[in-house]
C-alpha positions in Angstrom: -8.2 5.2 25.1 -5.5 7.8 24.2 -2.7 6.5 22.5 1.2 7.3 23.3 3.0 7.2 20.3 5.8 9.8 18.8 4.3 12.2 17.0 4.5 11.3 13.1 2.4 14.3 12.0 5.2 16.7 11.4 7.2 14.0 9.1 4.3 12.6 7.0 3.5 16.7 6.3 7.3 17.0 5.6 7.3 14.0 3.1 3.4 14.8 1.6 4.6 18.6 1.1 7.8 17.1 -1.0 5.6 14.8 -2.9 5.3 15.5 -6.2 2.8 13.4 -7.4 -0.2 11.5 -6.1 1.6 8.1 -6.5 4.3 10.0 -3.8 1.3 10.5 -1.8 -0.6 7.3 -1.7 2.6 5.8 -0.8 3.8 8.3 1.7 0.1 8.0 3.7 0.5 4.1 3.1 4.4 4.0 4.4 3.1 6.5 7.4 -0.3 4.5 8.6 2.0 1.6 8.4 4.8 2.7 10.6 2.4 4.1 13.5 0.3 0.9 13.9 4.0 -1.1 13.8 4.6 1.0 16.7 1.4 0.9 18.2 0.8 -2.8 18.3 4.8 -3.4 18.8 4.8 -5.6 15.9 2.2 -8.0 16.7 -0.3 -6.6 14.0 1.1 -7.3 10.5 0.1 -4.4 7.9 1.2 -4.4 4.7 0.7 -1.1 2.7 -2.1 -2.4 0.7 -3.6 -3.2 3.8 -4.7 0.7 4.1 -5.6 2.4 1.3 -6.3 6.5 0.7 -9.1 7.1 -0.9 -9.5 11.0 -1.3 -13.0 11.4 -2.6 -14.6 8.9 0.4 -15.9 11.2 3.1 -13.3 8.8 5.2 -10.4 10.2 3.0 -9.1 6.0 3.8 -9.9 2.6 4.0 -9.0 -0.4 5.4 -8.9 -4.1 4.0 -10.9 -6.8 5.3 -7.6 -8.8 6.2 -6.5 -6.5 7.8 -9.4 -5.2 10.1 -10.2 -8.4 10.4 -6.7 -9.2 12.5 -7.0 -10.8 15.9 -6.5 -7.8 18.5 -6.9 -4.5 16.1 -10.5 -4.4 16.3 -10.7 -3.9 19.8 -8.0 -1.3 19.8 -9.4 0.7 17.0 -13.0 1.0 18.2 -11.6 2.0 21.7 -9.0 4.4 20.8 -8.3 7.3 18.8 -6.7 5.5 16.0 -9.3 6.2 13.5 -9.1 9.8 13.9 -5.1 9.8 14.4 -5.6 8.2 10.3 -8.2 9.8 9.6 -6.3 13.4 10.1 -2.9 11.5 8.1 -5.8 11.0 5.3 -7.0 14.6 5.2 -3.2 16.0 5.0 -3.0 13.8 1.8 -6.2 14.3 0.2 -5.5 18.2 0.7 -2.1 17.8 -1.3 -3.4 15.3 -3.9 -5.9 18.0 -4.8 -3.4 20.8 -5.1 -1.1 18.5 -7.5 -4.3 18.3 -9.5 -5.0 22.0 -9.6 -1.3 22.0 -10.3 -0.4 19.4 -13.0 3.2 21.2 -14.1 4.9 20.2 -11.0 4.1 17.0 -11.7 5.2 17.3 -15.3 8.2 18.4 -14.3 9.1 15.7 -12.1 8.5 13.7 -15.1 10.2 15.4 -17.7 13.2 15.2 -15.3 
């Protein structure tokens, strides 16, 4: 099942790219999964953003919680669509700029020292 959504790829790489550090991105991936499944379900799945979760050194780059998952009517949707892989590819574009703020610590110095 293919999905019609608007395309949120080219504002969570606008907001990831303005991140500055990996707080900014763990919220901008949360904030972004968040929004698409609001759209996609039309409001009839609830997600919080502690209901998905990046997690940039698991070979998933995300994961979901069990309340979550566990909601009447995602399940189906998620194992027949391409969800995962729509999330999966937010995840990657966030791991990718986490690990360049770590090679690159003074940008995120510099937001602090701000």
């Amino acid at each position: 099942m293919v999905l019609q959504v608007p395309s949120a790829r080219p504002c969570l790489r606008q907001r990831i790219n303005k991140a500055e550090s990996v707080e900014d991105v763990r919220k901008v991936f949360a904030y972004t999964t968040r929004i698409l499944v609001e759209k996609i379900f039309s409001g009839e799945v609830k997600i919080r953003d502690d209901d998905v979760s990046l997690e940039p050194s698991e070979k998933s780059r995300f994961s979901l919680s069990d309340r979550f998952s566990s909601t009447k009517g995602f399940r189906s949707t998620w194992d027949n669509s391409d969800l995962p892989r729509m999330v999966g590819r937010f995840a990657e574009t966030a791991a990718r700029r986490i690990k360049h703020l770590e090679k690159h610590p003074e940008k995120t110095d510099a937001k602090i020292r701000m």
